[in-house]
RODO-2510 file (C-alpha; in nm, 4 decimals, decimal comma):
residues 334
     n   res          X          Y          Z
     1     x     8,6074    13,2762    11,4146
     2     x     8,5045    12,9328    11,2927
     3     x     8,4022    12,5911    11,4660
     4     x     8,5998    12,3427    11,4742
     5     x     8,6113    11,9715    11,6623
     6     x     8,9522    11,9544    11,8323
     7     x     9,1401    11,7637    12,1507
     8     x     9,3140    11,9086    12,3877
     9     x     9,4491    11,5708    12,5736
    10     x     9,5364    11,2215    12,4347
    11     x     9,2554    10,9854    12,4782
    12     x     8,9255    10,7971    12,3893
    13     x     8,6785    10,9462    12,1545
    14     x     8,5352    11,1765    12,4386
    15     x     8,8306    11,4411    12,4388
    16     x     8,7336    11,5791    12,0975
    17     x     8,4982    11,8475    12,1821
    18     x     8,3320    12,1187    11,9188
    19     x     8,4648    12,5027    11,9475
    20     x     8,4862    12,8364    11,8446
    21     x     8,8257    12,8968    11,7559
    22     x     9,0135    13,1647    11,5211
    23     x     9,0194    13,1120    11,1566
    24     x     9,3530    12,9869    10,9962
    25     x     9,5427    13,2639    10,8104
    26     x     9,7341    13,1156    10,4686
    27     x    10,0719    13,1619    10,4155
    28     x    10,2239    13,2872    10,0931
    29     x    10,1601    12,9330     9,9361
    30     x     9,8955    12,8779    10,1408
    31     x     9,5093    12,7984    10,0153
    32     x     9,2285    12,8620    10,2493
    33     x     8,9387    12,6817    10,1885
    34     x     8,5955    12,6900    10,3206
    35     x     8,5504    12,2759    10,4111
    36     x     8,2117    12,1048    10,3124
    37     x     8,3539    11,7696    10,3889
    38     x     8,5758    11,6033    10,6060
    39     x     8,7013    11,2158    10,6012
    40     x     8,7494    11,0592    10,9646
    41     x     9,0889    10,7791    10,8519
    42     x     9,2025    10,5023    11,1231
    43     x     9,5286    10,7197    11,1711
    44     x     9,2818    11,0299    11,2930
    45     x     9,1767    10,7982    11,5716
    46     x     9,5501    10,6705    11,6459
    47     x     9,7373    11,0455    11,6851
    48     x     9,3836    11,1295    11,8871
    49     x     9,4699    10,8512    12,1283
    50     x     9,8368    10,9128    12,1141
    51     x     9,9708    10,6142    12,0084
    52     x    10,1544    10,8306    11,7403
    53     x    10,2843    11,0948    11,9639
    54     x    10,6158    10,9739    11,9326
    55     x    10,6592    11,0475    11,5678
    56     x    10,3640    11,3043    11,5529
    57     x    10,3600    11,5440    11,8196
    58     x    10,1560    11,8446    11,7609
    59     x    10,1097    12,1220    11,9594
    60     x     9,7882    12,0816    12,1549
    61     x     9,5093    12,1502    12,1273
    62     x     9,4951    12,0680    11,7542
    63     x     9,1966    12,0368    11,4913
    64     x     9,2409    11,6820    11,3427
    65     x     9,1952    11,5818    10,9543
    66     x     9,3851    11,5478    10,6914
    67     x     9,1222    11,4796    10,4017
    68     x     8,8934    11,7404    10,2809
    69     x     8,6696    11,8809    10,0140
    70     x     8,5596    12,2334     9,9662
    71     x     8,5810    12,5853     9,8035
    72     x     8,8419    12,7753     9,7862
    73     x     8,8075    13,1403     9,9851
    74     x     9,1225    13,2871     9,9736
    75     x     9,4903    13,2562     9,8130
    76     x     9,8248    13,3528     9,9162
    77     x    10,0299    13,5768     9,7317
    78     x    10,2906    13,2883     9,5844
    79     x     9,9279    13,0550     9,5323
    80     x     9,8928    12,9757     9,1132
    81     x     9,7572    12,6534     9,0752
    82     x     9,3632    12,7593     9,2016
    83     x     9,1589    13,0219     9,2690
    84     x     8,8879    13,1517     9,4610
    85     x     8,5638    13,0642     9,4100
    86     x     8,7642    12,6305     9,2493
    87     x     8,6384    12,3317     9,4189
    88     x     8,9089    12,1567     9,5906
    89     x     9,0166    11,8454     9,7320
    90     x     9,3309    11,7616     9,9349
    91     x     9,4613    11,5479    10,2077
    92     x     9,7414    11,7441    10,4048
    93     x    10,0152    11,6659    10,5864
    94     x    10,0156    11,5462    10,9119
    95     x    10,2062    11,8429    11,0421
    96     x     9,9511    12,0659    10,9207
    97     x     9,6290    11,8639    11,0079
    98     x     9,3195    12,1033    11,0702
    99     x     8,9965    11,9350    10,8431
   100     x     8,7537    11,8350    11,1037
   101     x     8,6577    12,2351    11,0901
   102     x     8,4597    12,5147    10,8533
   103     x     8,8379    12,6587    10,7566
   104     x     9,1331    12,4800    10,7046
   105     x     9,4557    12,5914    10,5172
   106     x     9,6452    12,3674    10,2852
   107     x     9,9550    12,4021    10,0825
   108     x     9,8429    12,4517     9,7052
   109     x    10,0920    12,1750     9,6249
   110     x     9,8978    11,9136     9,8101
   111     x     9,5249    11,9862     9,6441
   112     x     9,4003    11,9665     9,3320
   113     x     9,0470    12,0477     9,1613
   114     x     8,7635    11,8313     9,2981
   115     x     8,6459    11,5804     9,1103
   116     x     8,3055    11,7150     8,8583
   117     x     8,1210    11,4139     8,8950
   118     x     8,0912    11,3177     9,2331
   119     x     7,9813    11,6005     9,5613
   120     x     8,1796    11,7502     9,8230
   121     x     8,1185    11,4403    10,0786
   122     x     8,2145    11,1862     9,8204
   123     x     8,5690    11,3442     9,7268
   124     x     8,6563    11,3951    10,0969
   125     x     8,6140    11,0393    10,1119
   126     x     8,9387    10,9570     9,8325
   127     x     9,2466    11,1767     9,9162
   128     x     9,4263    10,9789    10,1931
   129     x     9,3193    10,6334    10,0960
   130     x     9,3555    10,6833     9,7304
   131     x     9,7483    10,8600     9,7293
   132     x     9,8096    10,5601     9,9897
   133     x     9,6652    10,3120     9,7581
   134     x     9,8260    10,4835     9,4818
   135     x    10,1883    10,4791     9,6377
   136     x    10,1220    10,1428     9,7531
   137     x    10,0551     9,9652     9,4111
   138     x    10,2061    10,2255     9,1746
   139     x    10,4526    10,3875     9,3090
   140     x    10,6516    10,1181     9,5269
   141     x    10,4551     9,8141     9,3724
   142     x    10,5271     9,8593     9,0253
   143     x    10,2143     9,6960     8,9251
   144     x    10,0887     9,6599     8,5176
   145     x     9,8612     9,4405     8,3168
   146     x     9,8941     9,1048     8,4318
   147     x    10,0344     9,1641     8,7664
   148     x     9,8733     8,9793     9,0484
   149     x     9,7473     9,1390     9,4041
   150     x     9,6376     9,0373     9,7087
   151     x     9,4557     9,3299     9,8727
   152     x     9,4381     9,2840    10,2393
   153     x     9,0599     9,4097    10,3995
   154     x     8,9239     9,5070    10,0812
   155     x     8,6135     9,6748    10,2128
   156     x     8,8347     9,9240    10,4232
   157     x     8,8771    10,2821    10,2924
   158     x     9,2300    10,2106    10,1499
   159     x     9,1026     9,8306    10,0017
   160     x     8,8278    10,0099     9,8466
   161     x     9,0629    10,2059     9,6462
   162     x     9,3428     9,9729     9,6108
   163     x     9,1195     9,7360     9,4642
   164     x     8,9918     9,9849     9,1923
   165     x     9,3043    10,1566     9,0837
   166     x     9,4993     9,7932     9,0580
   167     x     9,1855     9,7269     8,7915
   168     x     9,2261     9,9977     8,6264
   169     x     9,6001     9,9243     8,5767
   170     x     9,4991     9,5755     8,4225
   171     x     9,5853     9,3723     8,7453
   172     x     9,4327     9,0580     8,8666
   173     x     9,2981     9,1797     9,1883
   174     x     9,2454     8,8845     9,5159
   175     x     9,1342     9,0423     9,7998
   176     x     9,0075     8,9353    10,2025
   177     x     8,7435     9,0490    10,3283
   178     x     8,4115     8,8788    10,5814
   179     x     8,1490     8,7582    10,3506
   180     x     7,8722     9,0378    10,4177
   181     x     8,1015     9,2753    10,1993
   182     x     8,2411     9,0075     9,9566
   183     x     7,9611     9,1230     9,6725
   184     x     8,0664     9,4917     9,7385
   185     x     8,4148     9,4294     9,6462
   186     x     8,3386     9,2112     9,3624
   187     x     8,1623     9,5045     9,2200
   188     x     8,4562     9,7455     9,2425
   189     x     8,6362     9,5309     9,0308
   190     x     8,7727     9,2443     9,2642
   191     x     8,8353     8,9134     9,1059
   192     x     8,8765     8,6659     9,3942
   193     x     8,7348     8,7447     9,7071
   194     x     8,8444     8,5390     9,9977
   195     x     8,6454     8,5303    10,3416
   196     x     8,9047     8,5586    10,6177
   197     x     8,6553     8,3623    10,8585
   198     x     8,6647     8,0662    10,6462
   199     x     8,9515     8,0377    10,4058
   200     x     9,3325     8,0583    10,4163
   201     x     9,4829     8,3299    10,1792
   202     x     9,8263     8,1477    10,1739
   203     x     9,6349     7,9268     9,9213
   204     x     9,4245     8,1504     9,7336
   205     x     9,6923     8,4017     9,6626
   206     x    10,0235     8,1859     9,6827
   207     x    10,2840     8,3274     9,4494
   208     x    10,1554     8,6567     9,3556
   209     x    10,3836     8,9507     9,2882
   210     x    10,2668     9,2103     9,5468
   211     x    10,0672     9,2231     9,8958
   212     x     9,9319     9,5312    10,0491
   213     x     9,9378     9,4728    10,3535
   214     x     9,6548     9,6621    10,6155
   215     x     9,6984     9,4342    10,8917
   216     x    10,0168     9,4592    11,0615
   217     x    10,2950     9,3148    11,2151
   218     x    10,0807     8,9285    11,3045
   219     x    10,0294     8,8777    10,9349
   220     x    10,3870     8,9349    10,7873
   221     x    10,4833     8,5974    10,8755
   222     x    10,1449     8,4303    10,6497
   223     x    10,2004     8,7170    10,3505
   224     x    10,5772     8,5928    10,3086
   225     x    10,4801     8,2601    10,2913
   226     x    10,2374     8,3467    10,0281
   227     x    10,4189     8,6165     9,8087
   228     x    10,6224     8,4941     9,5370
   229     x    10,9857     8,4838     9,5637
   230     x    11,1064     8,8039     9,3944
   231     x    10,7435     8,9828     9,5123
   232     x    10,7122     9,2751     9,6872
   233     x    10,4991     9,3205    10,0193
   234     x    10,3692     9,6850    10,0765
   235     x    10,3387     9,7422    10,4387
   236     x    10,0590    10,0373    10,5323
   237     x    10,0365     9,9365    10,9199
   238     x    10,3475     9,9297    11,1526
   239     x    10,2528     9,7835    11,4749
   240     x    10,3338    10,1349    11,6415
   241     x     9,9763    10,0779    11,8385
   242     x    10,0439     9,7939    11,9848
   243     x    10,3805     9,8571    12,1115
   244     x    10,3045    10,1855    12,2334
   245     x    10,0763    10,0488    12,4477
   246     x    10,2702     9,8119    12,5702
   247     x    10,6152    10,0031    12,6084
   248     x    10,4943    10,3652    12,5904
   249     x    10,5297    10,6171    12,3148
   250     x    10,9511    10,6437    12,2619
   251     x    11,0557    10,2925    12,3501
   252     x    10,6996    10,1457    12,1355
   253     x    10,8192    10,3527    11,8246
   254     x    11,1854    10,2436    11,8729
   255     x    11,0430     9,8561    11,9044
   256     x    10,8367     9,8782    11,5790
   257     x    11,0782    10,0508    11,4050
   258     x    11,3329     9,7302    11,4958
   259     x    11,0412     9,5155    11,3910
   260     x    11,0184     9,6345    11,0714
   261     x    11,3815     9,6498    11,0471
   262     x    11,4215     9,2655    11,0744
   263     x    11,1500     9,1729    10,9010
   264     x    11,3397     9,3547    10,5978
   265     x    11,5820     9,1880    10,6320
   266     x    11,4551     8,8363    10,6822
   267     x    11,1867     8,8803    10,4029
   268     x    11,5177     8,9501    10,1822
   269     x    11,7218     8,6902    10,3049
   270     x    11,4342     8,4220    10,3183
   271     x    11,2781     8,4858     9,9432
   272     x    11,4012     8,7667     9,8063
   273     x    11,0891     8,9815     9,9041
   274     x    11,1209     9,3613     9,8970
   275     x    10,9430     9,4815    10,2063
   276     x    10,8289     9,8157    10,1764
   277     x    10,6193     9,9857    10,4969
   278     x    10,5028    10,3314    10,3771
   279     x    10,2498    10,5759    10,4182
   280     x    10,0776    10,8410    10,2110
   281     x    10,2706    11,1159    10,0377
   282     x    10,0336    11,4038     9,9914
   283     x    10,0783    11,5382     9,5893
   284     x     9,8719    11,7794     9,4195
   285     x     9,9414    11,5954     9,0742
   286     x     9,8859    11,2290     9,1838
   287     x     9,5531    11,3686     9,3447
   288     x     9,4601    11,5477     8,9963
   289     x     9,5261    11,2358     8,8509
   290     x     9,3170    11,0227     9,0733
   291     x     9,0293    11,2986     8,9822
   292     x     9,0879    11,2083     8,6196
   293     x     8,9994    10,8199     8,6733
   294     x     8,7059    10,9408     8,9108
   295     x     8,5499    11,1250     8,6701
   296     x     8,6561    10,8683     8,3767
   297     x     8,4099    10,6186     8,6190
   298     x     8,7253    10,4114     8,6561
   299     x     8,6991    10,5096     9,0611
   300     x     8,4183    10,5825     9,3040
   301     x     8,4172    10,6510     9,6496
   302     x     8,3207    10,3939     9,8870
   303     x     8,1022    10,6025    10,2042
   304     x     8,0190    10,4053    10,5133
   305     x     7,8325    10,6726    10,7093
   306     x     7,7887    11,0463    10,7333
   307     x     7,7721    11,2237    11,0313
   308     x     7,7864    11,6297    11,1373
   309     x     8,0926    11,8100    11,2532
   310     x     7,9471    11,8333    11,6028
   311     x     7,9297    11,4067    11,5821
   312     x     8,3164    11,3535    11,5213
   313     x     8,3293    11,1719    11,8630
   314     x     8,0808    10,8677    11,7166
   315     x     8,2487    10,8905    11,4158
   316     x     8,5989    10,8025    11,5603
   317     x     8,3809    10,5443    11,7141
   318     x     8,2477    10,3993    11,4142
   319     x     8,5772    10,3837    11,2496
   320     x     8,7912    10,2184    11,5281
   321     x     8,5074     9,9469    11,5659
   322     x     8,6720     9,7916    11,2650
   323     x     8,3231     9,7447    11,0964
   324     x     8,3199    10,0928    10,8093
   325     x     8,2551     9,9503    10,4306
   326     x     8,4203    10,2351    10,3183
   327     x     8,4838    10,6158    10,4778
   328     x     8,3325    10,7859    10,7185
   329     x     8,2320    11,1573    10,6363
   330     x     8,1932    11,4207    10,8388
   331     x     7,9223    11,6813    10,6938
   332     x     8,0364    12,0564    10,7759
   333     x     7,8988    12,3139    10,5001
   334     x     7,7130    12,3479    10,2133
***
């Protein structure tokens, strides 16, 4: 048996409820690690309130998470890329969620070795947010020396990243952001910093190559107008929230699915503009790579708050009040 914070109905921060539960049991390439650390990410909150459910469904009731950072405790029989006894970090898939507990099983293809320098709460903090950031300005952005970014809500968990790996690849970073957190992102590498409250980011970033994009569907309009013709914008939110609200769960994701759909098309059409909505692929290798550049000092995780396992309700509170700097940990062992 283990405990383990998990929901049994869609709804508000209330439904997730601490438990004794049976221990996951690994699968031939299976890893089965004991978690010290678990990240709380927006999308945690979103398939908790079931705005989600009509892409991911699971079978309730389910332990949320999909970022961790632990030990590991057992192997499967196929497992060759850790042992027992490694420090791990991973963020799984969303079919196989299960973090926000003192077990949690994970495909050895999606972790790699934690990170030396940094502790067990710090590297929960990167998996999701950095492969997302990663994919975002790497993988679909194409981004080198020279290239210029605008990084929407650089003090999120994803901006925090995004804003560090596009320095280290030599970019010229512009990212949005209130001005209480405008000196932290300056010190993670930001050079121009652009208080949403007060100033128009059509004119501070007009014509650069690539936006990523944190804010939805309301903004696509404003980041065409200020990419550059030819530019790419990365899209990370998809408006599935707010139209699953309004329409329900299988008519919302068919209506932000057509959103997106047009504005591919007019975003082509109009400038050129490769429109690219994505979300985190979860990679062993990319992950080993991002625990290179952490313990190279070229990234560091960015913690809001951390809270125990048994607080994951006010920590899905803290997160969907919009105001983290950073991640919000959830402290389980060690």
């Amino acid at each position: 048996m283990m405990r383990a914070v998990r929901f049994k109905s869609y709804g508000a921060a209330d439904v997730l409820a601490l438990e004794d539960i049976p221990a996951p049991t690994p699968g031939p390439r299976d890893v089965l690690v004991e978690v010290h650390a678990a990240a709380v990410n927006p999308v945690d909150c979103k398939i908790r309130g079931g705005s989600h459910r009509a892409i991911i469904r699971p079978m309730l009731p389910v332990v949320p998470g999909m970022d961790l950072a632990g030990v590991v405790r057992s192997v499967g029989s196929r497992v060759t890329r850790v042992r027992v006894g490694d420090e791990v970090f991973a963020s799984p898939n969303h079919h196989r969620m299960g973090s926000y507990a003192e077990l949690a099983i994970v495909d050895e293809r999606e972790l790699a070795l934690k990170p030396r320098s940094v502790s067990h709460q710090q590297a929960a903090s990167l998996p999701l947010v950095a492969l997302t950031a990663w994919d975002a300005l790497v993988t679909r952005g194409k981004i080198g020396p020279g290239s210029r970014v605008l990084i929407q809500a650089g003090d999120g968990g994803v901006g925090t990243a995004a804003i560090q790996i596009a320095k280290h690849f030599g970019a010229e970073v512009l990212t949005t952001c209130s001005s209480a957190n405008a000196e932290a992102v300056r010190e993670l590498g930001a050079d121009v910093v652009i208080d949403y409250h007060t100033s128009s980011y059509e004119d501070a970033a007009r014509g650069c190559d690539l936006i990523v994009d944190s804010l939805g569907p309301v903004h696509w309009r404003r980041e065409l107008a200020t990419v550059k013709r030819g530019g790419r914008i990365v899209g990370l939110a998809t408006g599935l929230p707010a139209a699953t609200a309004r329409f329900g769960p299988v008519l919302g994701a068919a209506v932000a699915l057509a959103q997106i759909a047009r504005f591919v098309v007019r975003a082509r059409l109009a400038k050129n503009v490769r429109f690219v909505p994505m979300s985190r692929t979860p990679d062993g290798d990319t992950l080993a790579r991002i625990a290179e550049l952490v313990d190279g000092g070229a990234i560091r995780p960015v913690i809001d708050s951390v809270l125990p396992l048994e607080r994951a309700g006010d920590a899905h509170r803290r997160v969907e009040s919009g105001h983290c700097r950073g991640k919000v940990v959830l402290a389980i062992a060690g």
